[in-house]
HTML snippet that shows the backbone in 3Dmol.js (N, CA, C, O; Angstrom):
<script src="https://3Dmol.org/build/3Dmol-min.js"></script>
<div id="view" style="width:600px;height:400px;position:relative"></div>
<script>
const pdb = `
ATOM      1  N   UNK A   1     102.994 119.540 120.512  1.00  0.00           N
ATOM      2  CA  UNK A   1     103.328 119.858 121.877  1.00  0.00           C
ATOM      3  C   UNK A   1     104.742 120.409 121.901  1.00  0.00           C
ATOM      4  O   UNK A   1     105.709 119.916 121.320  1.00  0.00           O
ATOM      5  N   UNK A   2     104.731 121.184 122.435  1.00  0.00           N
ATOM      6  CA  UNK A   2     106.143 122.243 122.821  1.00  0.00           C
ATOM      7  C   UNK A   2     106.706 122.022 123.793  1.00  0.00           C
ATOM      8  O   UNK A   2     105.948 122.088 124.761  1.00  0.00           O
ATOM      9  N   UNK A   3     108.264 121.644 124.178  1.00  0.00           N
ATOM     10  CA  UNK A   3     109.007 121.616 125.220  1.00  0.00           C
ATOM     11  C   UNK A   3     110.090 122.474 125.469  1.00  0.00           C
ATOM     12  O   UNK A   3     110.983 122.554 124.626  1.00  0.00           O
ATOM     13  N   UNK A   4     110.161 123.434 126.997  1.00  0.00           N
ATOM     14  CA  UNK A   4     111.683 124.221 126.476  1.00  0.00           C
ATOM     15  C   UNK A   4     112.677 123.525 127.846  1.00  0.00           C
ATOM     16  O   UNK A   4     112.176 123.172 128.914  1.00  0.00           O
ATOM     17  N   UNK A   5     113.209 123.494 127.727  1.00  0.00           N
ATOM     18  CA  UNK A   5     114.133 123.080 128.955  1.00  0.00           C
ATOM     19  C   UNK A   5     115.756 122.953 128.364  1.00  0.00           C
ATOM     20  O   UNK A   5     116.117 122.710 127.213  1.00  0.00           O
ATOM     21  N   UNK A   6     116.382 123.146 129.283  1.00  0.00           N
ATOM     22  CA  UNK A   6     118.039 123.169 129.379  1.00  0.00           C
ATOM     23  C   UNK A   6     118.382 124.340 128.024  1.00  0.00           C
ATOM     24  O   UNK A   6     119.489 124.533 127.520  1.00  0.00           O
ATOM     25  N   UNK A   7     117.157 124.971 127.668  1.00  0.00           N
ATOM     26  CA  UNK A   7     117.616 126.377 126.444  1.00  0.00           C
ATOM     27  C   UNK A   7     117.917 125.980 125.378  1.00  0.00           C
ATOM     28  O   UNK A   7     118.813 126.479 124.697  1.00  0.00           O
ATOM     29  N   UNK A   8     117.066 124.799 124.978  1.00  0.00           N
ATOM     30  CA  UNK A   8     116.578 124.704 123.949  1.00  0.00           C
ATOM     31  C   UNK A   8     114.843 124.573 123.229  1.00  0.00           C
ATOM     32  O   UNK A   8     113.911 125.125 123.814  1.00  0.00           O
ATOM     33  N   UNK A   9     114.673 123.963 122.226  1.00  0.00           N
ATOM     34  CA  UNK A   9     113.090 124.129 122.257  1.00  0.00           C
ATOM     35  C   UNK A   9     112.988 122.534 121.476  1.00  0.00           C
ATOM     36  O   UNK A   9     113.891 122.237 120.693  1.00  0.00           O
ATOM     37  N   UNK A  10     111.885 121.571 121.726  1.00  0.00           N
ATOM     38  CA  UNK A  10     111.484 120.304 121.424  1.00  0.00           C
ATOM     39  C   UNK A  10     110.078 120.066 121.074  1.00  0.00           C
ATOM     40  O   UNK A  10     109.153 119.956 121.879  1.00  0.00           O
ATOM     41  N   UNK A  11     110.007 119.996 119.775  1.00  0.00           N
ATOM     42  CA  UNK A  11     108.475 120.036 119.283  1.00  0.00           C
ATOM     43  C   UNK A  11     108.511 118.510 118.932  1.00  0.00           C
ATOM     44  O   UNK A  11     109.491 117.859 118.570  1.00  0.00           O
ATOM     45  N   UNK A  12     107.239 118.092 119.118  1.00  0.00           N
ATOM     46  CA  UNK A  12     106.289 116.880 119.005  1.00  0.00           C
ATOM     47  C   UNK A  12     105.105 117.129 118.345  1.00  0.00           C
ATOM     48  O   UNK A  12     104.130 117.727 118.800  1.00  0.00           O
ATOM     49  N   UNK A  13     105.202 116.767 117.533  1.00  0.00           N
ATOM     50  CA  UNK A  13     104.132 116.613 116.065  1.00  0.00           C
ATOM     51  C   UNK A  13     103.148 115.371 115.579  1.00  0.00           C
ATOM     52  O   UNK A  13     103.679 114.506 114.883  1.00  0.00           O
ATOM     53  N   UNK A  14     102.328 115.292 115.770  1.00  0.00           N
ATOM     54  CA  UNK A  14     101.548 113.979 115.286  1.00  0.00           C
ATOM     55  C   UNK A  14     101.062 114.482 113.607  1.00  0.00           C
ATOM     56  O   UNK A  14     100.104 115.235 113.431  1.00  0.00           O
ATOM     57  N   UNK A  15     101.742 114.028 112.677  1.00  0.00           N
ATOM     58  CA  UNK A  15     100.954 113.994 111.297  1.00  0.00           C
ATOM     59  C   UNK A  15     100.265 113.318 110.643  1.00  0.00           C
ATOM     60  O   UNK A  15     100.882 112.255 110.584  1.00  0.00           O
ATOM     61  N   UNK A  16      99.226 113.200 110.003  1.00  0.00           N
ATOM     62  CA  UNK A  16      98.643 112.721 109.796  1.00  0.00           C
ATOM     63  C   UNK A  16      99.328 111.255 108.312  1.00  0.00           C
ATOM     64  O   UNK A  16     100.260 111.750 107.678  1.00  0.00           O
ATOM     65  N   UNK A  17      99.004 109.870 107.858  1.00  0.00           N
ATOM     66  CA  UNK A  17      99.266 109.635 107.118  1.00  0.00           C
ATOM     67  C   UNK A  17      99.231 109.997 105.844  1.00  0.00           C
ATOM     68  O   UNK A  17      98.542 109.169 105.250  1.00  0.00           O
ATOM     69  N   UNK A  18      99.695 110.963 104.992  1.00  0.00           N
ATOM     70  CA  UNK A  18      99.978 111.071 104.049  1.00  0.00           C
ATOM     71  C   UNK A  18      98.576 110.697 102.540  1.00  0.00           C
ATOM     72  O   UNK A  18      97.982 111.380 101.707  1.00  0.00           O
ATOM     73  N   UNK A  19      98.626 109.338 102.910  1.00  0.00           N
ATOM     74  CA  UNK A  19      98.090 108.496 102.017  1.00  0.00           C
ATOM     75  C   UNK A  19      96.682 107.644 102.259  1.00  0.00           C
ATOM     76  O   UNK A  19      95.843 107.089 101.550  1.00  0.00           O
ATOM     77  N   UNK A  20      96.987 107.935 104.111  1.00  0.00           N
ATOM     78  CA  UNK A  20      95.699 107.289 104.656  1.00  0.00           C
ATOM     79  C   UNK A  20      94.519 107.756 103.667  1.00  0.00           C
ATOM     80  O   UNK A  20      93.882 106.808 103.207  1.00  0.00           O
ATOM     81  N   UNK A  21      94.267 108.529 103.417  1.00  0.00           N
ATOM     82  CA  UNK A  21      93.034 109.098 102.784  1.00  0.00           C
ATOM     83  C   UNK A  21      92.656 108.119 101.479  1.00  0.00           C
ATOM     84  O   UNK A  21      91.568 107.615 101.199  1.00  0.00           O
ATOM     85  N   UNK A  22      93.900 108.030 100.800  1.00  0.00           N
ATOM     86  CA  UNK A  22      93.368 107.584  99.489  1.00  0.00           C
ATOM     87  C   UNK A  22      93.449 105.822  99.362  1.00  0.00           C
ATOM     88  O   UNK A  22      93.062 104.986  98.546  1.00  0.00           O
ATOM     89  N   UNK A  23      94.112 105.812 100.543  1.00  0.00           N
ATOM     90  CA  UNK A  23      93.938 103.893 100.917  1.00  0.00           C
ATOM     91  C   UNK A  23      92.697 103.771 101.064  1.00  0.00           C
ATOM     92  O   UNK A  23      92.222 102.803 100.470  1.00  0.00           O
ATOM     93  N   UNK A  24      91.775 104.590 101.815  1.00  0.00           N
ATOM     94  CA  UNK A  24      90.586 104.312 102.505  1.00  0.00           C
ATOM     95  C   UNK A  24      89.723 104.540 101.245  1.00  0.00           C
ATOM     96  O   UNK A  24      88.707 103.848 101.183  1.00  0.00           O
ATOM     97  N   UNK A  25      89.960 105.397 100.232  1.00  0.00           N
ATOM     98  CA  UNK A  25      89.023 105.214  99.408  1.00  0.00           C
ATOM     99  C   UNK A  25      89.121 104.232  98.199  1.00  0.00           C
ATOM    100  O   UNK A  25      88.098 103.953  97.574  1.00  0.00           O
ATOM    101  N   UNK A  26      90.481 103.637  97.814  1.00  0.00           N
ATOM    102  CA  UNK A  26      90.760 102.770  97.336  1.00  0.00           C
ATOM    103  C   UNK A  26      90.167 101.514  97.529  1.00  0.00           C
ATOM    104  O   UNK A  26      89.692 100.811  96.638  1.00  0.00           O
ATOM    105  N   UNK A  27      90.227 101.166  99.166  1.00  0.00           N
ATOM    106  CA  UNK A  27      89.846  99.942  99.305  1.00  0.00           C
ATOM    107  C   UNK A  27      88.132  99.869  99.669  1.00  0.00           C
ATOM    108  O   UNK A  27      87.441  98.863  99.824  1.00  0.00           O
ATOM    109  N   UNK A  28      87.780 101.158  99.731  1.00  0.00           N
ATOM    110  CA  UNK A  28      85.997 101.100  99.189  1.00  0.00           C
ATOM    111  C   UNK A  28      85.440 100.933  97.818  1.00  0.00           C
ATOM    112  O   UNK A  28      84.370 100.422  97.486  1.00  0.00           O
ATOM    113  N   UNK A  29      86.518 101.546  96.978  1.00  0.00           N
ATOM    114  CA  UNK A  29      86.466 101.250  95.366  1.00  0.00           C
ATOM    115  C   UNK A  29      86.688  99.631  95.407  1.00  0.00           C
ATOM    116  O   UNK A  29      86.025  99.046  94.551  1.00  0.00           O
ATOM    117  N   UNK A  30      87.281  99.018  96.017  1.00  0.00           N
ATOM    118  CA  UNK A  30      87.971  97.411  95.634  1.00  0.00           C
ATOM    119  C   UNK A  30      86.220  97.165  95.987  1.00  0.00           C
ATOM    120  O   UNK A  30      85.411  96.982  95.077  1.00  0.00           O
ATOM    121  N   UNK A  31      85.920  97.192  97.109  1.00  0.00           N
ATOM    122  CA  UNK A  31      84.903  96.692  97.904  1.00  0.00           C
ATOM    123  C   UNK A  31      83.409  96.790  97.003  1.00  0.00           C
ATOM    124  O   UNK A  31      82.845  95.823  96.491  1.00  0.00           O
ATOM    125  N   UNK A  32      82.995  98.045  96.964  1.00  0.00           N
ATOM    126  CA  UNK A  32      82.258  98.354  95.657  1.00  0.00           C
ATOM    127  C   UNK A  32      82.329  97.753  94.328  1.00  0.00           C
ATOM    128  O   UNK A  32      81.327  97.337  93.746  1.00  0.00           O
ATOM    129  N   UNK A  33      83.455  97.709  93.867  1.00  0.00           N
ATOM    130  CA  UNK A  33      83.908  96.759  92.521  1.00  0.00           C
ATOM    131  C   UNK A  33      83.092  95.387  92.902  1.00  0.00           C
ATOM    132  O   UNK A  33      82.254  94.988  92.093  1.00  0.00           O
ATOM    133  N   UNK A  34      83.284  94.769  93.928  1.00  0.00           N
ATOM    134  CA  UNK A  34      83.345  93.489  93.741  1.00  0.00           C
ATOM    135  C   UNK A  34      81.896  93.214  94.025  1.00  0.00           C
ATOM    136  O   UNK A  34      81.400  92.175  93.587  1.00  0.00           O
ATOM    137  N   UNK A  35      81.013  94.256  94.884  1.00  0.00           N
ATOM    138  CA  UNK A  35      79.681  94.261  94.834  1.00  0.00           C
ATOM    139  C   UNK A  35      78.981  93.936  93.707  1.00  0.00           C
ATOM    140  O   UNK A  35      78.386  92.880  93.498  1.00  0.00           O
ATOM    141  N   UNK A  36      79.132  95.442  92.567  1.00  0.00           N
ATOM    142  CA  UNK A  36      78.810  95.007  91.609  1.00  0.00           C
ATOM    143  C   UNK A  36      79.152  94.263  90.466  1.00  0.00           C
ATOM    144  O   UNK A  36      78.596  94.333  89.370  1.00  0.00           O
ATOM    145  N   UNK A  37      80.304  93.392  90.850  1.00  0.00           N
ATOM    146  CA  UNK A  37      81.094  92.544  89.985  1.00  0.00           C
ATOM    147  C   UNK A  37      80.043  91.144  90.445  1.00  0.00           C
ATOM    148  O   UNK A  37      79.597  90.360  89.608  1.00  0.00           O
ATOM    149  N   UNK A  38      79.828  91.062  91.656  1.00  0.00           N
ATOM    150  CA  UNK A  38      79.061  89.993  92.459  1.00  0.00           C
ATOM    151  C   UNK A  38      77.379  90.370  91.524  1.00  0.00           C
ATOM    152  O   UNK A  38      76.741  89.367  91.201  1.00  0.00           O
ATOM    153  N   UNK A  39      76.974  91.295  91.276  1.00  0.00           N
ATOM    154  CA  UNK A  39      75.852  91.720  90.800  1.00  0.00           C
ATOM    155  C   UNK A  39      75.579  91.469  89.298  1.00  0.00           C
ATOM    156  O   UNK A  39      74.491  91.217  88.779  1.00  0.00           O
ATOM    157  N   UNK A  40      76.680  91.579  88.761  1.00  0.00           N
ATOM    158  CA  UNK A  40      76.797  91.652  87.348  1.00  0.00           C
ATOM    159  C   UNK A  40      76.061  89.762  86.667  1.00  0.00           C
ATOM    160  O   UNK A  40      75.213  89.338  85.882  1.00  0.00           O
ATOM    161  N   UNK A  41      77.439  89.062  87.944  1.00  0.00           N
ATOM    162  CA  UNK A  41      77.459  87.408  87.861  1.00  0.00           C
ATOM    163  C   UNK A  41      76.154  87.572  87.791  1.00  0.00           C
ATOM    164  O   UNK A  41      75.570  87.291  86.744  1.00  0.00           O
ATOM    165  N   UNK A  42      75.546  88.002  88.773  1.00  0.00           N
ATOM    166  CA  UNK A  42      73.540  86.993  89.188  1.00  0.00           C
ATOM    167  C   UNK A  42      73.048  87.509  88.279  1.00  0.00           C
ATOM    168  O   UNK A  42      72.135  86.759  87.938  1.00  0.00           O
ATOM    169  N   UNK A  43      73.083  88.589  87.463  1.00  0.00           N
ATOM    170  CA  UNK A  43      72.167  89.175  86.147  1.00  0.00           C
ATOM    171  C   UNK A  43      72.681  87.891  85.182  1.00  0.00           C
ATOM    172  O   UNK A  43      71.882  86.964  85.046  1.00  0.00           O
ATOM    173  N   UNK A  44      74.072  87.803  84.464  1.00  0.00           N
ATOM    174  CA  UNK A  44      74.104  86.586  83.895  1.00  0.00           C
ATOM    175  C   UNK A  44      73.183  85.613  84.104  1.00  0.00           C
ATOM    176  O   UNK A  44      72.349  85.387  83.227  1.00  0.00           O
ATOM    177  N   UNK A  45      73.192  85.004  85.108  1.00  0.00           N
ATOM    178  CA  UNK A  45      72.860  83.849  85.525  1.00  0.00           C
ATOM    179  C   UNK A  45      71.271  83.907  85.454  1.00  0.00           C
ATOM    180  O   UNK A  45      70.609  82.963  85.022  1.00  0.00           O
ATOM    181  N   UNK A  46      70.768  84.985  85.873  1.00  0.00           N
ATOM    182  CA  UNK A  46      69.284  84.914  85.713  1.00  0.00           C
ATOM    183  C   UNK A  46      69.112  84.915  84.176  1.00  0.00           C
ATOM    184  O   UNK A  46      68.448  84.043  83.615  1.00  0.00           O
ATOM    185  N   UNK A  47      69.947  86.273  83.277  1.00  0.00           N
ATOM    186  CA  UNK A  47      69.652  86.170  82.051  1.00  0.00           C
ATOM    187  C   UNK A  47      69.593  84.814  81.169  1.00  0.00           C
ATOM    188  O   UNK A  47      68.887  84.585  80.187  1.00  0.00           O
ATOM    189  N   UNK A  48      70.555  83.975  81.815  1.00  0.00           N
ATOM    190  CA  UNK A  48      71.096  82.101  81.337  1.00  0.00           C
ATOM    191  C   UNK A  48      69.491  81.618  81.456  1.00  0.00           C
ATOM    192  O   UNK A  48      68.779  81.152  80.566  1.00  0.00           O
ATOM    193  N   UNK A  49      69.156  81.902  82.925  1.00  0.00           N
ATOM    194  CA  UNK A  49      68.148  81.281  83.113  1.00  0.00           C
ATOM    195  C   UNK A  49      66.801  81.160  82.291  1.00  0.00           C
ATOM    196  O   UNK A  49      66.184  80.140  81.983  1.00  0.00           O
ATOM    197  N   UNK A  50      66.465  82.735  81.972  1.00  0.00           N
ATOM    198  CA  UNK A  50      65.773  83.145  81.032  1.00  0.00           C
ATOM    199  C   UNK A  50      65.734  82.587  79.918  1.00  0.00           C
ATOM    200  O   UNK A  50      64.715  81.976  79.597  1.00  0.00           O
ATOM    201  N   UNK A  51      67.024  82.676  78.914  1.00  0.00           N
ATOM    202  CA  UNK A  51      67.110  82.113  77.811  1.00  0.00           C
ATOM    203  C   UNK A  51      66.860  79.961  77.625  1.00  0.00           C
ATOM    204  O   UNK A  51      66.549  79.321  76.621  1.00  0.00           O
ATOM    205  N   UNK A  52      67.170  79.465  79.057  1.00  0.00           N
ATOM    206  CA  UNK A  52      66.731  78.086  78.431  1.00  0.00           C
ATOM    207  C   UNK A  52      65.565  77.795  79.309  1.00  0.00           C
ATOM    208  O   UNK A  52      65.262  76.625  79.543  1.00  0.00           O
ATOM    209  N   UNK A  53      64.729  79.033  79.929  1.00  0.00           N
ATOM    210  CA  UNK A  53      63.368  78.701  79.876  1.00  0.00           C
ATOM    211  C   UNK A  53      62.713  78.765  78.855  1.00  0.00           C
ATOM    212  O   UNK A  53      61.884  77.886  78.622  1.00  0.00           O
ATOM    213  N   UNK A  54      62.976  80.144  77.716  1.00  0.00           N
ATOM    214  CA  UNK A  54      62.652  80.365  76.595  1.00  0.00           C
ATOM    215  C   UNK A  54      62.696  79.247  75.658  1.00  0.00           C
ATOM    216  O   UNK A  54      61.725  78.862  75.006  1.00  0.00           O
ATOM    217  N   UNK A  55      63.885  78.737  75.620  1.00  0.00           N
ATOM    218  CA  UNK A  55      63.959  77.212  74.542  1.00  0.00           C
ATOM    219  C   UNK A  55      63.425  76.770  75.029  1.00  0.00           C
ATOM    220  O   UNK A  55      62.766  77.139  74.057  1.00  0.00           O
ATOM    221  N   UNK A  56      62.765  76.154  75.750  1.00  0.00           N
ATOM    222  CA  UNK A  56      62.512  74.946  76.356  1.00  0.00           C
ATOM    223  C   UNK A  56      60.617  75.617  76.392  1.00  0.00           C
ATOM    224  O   UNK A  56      59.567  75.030  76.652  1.00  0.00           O
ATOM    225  N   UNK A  57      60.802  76.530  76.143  1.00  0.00           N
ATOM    226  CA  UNK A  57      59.149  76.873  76.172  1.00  0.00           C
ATOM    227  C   UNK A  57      58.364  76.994  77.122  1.00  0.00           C
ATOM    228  O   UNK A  57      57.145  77.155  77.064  1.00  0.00           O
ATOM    229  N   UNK A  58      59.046  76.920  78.055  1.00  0.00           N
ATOM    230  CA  UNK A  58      58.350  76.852  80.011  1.00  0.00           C
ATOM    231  C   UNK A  58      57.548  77.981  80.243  1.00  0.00           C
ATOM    232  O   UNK A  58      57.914  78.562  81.264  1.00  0.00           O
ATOM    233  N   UNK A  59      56.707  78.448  79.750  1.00  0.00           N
ATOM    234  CA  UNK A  59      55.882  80.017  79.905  1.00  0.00           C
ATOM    235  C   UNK A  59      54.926  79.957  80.942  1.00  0.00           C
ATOM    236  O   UNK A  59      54.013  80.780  80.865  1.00  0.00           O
ATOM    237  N   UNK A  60      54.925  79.323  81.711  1.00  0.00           N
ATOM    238  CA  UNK A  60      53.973  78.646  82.652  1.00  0.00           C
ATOM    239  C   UNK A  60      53.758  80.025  83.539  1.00  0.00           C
ATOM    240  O   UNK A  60      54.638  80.842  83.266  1.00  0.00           O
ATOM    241  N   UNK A  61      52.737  80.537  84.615  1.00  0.00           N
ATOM    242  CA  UNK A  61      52.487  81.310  85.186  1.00  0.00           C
ATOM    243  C   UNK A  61      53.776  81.201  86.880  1.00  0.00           C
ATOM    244  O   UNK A  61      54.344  81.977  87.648  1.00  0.00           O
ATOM    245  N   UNK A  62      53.691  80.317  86.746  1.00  0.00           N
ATOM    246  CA  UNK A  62      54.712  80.047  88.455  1.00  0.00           C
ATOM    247  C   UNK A  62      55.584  80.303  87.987  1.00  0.00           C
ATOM    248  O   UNK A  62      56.294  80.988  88.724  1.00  0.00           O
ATOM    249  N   UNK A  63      56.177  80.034  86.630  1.00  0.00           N
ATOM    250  CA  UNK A  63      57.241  80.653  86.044  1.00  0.00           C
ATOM    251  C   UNK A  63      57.951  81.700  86.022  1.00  0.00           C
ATOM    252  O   UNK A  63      59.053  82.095  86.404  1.00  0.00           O
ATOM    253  N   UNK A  64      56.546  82.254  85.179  1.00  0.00           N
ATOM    254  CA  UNK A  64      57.050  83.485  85.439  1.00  0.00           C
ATOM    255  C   UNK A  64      56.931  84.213  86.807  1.00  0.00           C
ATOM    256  O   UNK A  64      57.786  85.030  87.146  1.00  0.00           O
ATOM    257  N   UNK A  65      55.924  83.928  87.544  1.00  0.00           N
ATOM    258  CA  UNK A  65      55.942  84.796  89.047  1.00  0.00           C
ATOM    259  C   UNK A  65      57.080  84.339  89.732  1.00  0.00           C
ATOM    260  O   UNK A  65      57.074  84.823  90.864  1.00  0.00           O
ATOM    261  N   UNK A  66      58.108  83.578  89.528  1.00  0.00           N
ATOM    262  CA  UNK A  66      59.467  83.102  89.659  1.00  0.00           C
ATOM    263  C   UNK A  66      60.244  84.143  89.074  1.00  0.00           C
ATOM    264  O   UNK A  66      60.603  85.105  89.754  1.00  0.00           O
ATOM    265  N   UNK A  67      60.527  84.031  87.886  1.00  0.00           N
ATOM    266  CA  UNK A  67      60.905  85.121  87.234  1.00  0.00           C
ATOM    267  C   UNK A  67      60.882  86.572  87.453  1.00  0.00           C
ATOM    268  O   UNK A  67      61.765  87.349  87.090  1.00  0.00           O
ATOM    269  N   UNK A  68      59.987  86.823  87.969  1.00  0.00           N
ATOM    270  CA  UNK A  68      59.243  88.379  88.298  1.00  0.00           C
ATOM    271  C   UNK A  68      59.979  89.049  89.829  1.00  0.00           C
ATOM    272  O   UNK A  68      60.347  90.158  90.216  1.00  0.00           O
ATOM    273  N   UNK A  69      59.913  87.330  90.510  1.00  0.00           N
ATOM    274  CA  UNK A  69      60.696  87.590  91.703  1.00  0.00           C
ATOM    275  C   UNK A  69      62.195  87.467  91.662  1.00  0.00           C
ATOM    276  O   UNK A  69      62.825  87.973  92.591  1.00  0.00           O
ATOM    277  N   UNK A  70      62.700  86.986  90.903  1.00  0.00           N
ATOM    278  CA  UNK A  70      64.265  87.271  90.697  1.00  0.00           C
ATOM    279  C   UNK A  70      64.832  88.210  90.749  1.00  0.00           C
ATOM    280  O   UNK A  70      65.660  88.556  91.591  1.00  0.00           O
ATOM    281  N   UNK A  71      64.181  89.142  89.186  1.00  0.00           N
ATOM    282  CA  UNK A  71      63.989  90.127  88.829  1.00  0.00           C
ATOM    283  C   UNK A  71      64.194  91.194  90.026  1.00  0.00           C
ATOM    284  O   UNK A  71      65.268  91.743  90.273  1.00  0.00           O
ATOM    285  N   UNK A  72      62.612  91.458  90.947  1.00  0.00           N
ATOM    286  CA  UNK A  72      62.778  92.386  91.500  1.00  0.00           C
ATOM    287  C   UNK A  72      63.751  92.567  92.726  1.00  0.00           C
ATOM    288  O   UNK A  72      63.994  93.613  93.329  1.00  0.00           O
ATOM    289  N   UNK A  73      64.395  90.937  93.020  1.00  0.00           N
ATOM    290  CA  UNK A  73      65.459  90.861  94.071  1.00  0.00           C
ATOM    291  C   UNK A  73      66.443  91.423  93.701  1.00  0.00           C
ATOM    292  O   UNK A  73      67.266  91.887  94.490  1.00  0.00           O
ATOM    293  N   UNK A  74      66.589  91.516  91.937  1.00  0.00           N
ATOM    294  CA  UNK A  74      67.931  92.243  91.337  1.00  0.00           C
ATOM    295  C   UNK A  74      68.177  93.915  91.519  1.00  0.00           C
ATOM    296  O   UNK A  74      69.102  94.651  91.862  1.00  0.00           O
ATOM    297  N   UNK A  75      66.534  94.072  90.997  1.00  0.00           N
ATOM    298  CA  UNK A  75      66.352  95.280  91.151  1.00  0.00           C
ATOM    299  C   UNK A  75      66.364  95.938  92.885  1.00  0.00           C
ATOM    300  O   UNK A  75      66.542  97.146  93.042  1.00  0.00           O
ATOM    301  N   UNK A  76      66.214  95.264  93.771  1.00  0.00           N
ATOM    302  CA  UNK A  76      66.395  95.691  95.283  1.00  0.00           C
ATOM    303  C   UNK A  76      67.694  95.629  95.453  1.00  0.00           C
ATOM    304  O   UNK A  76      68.155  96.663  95.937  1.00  0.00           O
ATOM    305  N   UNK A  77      68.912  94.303  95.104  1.00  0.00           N
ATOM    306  CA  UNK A  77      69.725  94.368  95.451  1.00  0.00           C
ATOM    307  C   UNK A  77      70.565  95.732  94.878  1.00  0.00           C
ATOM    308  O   UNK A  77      71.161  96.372  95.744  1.00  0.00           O
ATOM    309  N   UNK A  78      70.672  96.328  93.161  1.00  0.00           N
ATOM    310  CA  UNK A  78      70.878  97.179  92.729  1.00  0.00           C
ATOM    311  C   UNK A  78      70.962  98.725  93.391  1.00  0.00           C
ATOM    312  O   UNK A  78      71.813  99.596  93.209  1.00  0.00           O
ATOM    313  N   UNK A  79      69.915  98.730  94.116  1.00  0.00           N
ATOM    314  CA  UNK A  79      69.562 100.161  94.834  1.00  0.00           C
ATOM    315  C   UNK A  79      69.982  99.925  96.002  1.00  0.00           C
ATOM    316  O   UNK A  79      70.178 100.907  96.718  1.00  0.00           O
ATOM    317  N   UNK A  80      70.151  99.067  96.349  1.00  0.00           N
ATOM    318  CA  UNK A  80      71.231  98.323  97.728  1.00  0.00           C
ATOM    319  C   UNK A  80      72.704  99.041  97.347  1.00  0.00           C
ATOM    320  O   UNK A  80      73.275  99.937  97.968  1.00  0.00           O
ATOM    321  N   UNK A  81      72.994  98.571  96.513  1.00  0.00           N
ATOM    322  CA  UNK A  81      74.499  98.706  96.051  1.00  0.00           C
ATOM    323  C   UNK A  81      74.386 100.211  96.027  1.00  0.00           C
ATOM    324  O   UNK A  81      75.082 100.916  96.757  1.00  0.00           O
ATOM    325  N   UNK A  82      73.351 100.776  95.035  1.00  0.00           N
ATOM    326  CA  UNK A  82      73.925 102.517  94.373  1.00  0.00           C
ATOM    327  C   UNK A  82      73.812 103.078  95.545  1.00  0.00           C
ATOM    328  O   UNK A  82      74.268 104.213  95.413  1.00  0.00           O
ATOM    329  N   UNK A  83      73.223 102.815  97.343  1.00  0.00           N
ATOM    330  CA  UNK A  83      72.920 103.648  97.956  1.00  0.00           C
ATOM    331  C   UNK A  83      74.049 103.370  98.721  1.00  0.00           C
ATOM    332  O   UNK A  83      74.417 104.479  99.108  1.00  0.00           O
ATOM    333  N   UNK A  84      74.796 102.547  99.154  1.00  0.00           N
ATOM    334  CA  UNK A  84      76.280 102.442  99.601  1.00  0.00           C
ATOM    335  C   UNK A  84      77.190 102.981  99.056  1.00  0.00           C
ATOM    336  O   UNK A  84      78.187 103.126  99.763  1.00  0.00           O
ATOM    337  N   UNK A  85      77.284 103.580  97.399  1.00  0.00           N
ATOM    338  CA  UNK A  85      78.423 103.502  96.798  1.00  0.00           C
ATOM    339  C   UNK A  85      78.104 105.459  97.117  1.00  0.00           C
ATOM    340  O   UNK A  85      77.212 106.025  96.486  1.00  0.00           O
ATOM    341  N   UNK A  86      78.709 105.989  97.829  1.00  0.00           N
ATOM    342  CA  UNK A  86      79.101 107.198  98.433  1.00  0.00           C
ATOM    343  C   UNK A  86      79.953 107.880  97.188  1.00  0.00           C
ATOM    344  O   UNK A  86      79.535 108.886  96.614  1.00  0.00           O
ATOM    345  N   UNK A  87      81.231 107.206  96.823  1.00  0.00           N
ATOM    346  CA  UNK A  87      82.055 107.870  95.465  1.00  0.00           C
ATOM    347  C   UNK A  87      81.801 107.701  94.294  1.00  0.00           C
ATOM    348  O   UNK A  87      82.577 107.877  93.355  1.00  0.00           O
ATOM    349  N   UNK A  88      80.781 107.373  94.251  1.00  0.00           N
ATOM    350  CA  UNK A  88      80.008 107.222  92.767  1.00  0.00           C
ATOM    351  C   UNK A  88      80.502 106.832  91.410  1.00  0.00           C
ATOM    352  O   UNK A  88      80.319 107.347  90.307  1.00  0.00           O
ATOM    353  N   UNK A  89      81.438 105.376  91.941  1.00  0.00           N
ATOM    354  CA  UNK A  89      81.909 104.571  91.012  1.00  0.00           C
ATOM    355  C   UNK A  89      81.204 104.159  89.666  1.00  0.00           C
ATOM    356  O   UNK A  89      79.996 104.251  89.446  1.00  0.00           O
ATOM    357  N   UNK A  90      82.020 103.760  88.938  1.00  0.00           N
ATOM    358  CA  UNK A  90      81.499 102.995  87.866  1.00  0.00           C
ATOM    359  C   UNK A  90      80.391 101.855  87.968  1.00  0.00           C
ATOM    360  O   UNK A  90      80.361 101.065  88.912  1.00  0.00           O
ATOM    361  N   UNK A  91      79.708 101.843  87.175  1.00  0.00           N
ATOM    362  CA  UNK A  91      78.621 100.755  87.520  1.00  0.00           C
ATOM    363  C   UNK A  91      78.534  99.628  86.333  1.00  0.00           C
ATOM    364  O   UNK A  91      77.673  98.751  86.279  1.00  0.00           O
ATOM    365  N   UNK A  92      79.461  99.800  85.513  1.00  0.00           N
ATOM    366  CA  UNK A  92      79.970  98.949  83.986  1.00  0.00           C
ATOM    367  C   UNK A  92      80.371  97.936  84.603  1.00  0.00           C
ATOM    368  O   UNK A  92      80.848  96.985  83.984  1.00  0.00           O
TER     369      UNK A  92
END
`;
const viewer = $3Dmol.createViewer("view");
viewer.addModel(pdb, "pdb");
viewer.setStyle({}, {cartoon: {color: "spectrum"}});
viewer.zoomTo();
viewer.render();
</script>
């Protein structure tokens, strides 16, 4: 916005932050990180699970349709995550 009065001239400028941009994508990277950092944990944990059903020899059918459903909650939550992640972060 432009002002002239008493013969001079007074500009008013709104600029934008600088940095805003890369805060905002920073803290979607943090956010994302921790998704699949949160994702990574429950694969452990199912994989844990797996392995001392295996010792333990539990092959039972409810078992596994237990198993099967873990599984595909991982696999839903997964495509959950990749379809949010817009900047196409790391997934390691």
């Amino acid at each position: 916005m432009e002002t002239q009065g008493g013969g001079g001239l007074f500009l008013i400028a709104r600029a934008p932050h600088v940095d805003l941009e890369q805060r905002i994508i920073e803290r979607f990277n943090a956010a994302r990180e921790q998704k699949y950092a949160e994702f990574i944990e429950r694969c452990e944990q199912f994989l844990g699970e797996l392995e001392k059903e295996s010792h333990a020899q539990k092959f039972t059918f409810a078992e596994l349709e237990e198993n099967e459903e873990d599984l595909n909650k991982l696999v839903h939550w997964l495509r959950k995550i990749h379809s949010h992640d817009f900047l196409g972060g790391a997934t390691t």
